[in-house]
C-alpha positions as CSV (number, residue, x, y, z in Angstrom):
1,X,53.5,-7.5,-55.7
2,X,51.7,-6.1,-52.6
3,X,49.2,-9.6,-52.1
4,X,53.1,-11.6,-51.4
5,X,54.3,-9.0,-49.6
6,X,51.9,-8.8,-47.4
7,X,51.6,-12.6,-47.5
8,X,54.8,-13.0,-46.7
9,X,55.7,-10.2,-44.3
10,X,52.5,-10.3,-41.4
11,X,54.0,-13.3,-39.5
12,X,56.9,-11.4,-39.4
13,X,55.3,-8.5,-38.4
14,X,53.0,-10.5,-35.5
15,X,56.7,-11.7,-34.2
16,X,57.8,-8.2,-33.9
17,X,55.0,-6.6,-32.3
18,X,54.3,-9.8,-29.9
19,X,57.6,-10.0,-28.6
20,X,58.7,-6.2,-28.6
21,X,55.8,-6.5,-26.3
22,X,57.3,-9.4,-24.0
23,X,60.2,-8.0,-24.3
24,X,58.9,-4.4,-22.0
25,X,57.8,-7.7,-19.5
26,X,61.2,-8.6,-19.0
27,X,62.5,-5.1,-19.0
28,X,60.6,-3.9,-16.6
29,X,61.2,-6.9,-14.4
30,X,64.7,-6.3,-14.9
31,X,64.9,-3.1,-13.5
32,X,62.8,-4.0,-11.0
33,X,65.1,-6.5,-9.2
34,X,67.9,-4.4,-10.4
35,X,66.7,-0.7,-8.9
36,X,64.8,-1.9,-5.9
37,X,66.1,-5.3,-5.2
38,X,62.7,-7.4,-5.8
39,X,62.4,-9.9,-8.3
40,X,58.7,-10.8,-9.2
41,X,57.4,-13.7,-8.5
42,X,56.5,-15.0,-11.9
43,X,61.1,-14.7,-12.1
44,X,60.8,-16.9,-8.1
45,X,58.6,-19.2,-9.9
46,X,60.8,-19.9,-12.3
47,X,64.1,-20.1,-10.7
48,X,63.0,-20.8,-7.5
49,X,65.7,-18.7,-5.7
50,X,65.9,-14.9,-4.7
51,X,69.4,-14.7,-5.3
52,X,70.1,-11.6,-7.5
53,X,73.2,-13.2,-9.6
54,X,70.5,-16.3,-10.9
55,X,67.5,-13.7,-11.6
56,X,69.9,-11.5,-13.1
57,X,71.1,-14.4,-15.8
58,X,68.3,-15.5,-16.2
59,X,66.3,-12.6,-16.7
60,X,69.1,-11.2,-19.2
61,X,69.1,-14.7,-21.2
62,X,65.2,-14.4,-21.9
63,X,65.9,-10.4,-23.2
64,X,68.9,-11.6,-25.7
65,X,66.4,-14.1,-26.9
66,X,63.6,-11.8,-27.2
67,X,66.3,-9.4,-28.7
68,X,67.6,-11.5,-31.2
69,X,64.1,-12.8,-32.7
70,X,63.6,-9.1,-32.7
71,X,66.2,-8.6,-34.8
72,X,65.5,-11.4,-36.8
73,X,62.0,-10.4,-37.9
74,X,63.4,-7.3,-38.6
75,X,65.9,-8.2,-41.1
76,X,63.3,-10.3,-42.7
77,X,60.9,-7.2,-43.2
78,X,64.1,-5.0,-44.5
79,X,64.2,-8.0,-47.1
80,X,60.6,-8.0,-48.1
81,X,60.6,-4.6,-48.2
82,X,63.5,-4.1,-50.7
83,X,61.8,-6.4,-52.6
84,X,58.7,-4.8,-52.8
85,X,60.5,-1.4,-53.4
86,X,62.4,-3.2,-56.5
87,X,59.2,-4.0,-58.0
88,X,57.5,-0.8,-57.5
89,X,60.5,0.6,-59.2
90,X,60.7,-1.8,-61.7
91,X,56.1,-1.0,-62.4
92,X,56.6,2.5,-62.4
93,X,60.1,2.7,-64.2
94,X,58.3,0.9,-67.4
95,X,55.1,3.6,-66.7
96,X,58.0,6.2,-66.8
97,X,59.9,4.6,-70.0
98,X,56.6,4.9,-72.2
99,X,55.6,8.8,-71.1
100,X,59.1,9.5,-71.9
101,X,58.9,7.7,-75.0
102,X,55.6,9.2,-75.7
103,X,57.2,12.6,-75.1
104,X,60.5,11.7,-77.3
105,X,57.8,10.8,-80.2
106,X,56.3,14.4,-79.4
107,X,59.8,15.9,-79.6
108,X,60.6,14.4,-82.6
109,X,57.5,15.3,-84.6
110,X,57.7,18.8,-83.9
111,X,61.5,18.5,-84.8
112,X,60.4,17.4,-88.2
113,X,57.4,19.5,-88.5
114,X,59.7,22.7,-88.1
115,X,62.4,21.0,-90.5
116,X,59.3,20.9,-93.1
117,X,58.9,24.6,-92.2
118,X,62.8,25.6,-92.5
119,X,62.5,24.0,-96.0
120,X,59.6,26.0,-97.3
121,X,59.5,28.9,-95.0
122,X,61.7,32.1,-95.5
123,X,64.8,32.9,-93.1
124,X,63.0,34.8,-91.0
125,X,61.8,31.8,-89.3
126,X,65.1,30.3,-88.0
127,X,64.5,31.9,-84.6
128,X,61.5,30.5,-84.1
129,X,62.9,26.9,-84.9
130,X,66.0,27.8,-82.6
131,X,63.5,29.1,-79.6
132,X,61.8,25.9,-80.1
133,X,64.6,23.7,-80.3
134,X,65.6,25.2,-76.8
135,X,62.2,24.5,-75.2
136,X,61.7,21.3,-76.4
137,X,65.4,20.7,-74.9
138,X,64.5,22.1,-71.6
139,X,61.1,19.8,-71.8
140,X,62.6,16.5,-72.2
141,X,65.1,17.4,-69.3
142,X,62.9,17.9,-67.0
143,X,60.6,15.0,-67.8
144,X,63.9,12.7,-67.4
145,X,64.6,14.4,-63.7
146,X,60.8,14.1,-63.3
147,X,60.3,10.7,-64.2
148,X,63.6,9.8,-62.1
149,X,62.1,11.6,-58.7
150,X,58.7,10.0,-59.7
151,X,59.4,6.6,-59.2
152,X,61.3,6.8,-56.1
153,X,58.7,8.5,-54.5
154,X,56.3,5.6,-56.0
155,X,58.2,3.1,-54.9
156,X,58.5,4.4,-51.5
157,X,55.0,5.5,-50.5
158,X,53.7,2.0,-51.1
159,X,56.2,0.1,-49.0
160,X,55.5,2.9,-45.6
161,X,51.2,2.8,-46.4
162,X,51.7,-1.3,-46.6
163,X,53.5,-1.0,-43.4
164,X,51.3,1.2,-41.6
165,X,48.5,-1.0,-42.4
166,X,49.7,-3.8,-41.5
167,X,50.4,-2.7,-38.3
168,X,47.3,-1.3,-37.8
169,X,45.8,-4.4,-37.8
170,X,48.1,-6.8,-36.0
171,X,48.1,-4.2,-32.9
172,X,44.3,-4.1,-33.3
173,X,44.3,-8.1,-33.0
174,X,46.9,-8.4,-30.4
175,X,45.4,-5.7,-27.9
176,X,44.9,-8.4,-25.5
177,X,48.9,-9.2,-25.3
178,X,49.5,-5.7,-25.1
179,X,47.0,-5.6,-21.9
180,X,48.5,-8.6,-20.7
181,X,52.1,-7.6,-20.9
182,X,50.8,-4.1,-18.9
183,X,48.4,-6.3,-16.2
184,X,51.9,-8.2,-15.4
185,X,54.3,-5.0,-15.1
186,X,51.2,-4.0,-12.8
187,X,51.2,-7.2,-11.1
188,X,54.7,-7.0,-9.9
189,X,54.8,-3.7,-8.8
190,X,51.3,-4.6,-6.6
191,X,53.8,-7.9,-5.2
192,X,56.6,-5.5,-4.4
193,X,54.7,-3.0,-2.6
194,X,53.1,-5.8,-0.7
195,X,56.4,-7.9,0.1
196,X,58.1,-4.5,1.4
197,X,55.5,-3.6,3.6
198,X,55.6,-7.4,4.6
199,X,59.4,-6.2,5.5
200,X,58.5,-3.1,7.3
201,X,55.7,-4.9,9.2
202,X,58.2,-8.0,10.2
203,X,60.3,-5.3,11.7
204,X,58.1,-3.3,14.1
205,X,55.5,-6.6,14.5
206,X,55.7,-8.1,18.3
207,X,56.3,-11.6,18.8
208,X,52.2,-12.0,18.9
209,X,51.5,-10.0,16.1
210,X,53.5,-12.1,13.8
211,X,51.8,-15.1,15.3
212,X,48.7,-13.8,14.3
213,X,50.0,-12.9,10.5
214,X,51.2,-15.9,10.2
215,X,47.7,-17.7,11.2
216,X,46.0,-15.5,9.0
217,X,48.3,-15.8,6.0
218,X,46.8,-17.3,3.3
């Protein structure tokens, strides 16, 4: 039911969201030392080389991985989820059986009640059992393509509201990855700015200029 899915889903679903958001991290990084030739340092740190070729692997191995547990939570949800949808078909299927049996039941005793009346009633009151015939007909067709239409939609609503609010609250309780992943994008673009104009300044710097810079660097 909805308790196990739920249950058994959310870790699946605090995978998905925590690492699609890691993932936008690595991307960003990526194109980063791709586009404009800088590779942060958190990547230096790491690897402790500027080469492009190493920062390139090694940046591209961490986004498979991040890709393929991605992928892996996902295919775990799709599974849960058909499960949940075969249940909710399976609840409101039997709902749907007993309103079309109740219906049937309905169909049948007016059937009989205007069989009693054929019996006893003159001729004249043939068309009226025809005309009813055809209605009733017509009713228990449309309660079939009803019921049918009914319980997909049934079993679909409460697999996408389960969903939303399950999201709802694992983004409300991982806001703070979210703002980390965002302060780090930030932070390399601040160290790439600053490392260029570092470049710029090496260029046009005198000799006692970058004697001073280097005394004052940190």
């Amino acid at each position: 039911g909805n308790q196990a899915y739920v249950l058994a889903s959310a870790s699946s679903y605090d995978e998905w969201v925590r690492n699609n958001y890691e993932l936008q991290v690595w991307q960003a990084y990526l194109k980063t030392g791709t586009e404009q030739k800088h590779w942060a340092k958190e990547i230096i740190r790491r690897t402790r080389r500027r080469d492009d070729i190493i920062n390139t692997r090694f940046v591209q191995k961490k986004i498979n991985r991040l890709t393929t547990d991605i992928t892996r939570a996902c295919a775990t949800i799709s599974e849960l989820q058909i499960q949940l949808s075969t249940y909710w078909i399976q609840t409101t299927s039997e709902i749907a059986n007993q309103r079309l049996a109740q219906a049937t039941a309905n169909i049948v005793a007016r059937k009989l009640t205007v069989e009693k009346a054929r019996q006893t009633v003159t001729t004249g009151t043939v068309g009226t059992d025809t005309e009813d015939e055809l209605v009733t007909g017509t009713v228990e067709t449309t309660s079939t393509v009803a019921a049918t239409t009914t319980t997909k939609n049934y079993a679909r609503e409460p697999v996408e509201r389960i969903e939303k609010y399950i999201l709802e609250y694992i983004h409300f309780c991982t806001q703070h990855m979210k703002k980390l992943a965002q302060s780090r994008i930030q932070l390399a673009k601040v160290q790439m700015e600053e490392y260029k104009a570092l470049e710029d300044f090496e260029q046009i710097a005198s000799p006692a200029q970058w004697s001073i810079h280097l005394v004052l660097k940190p």
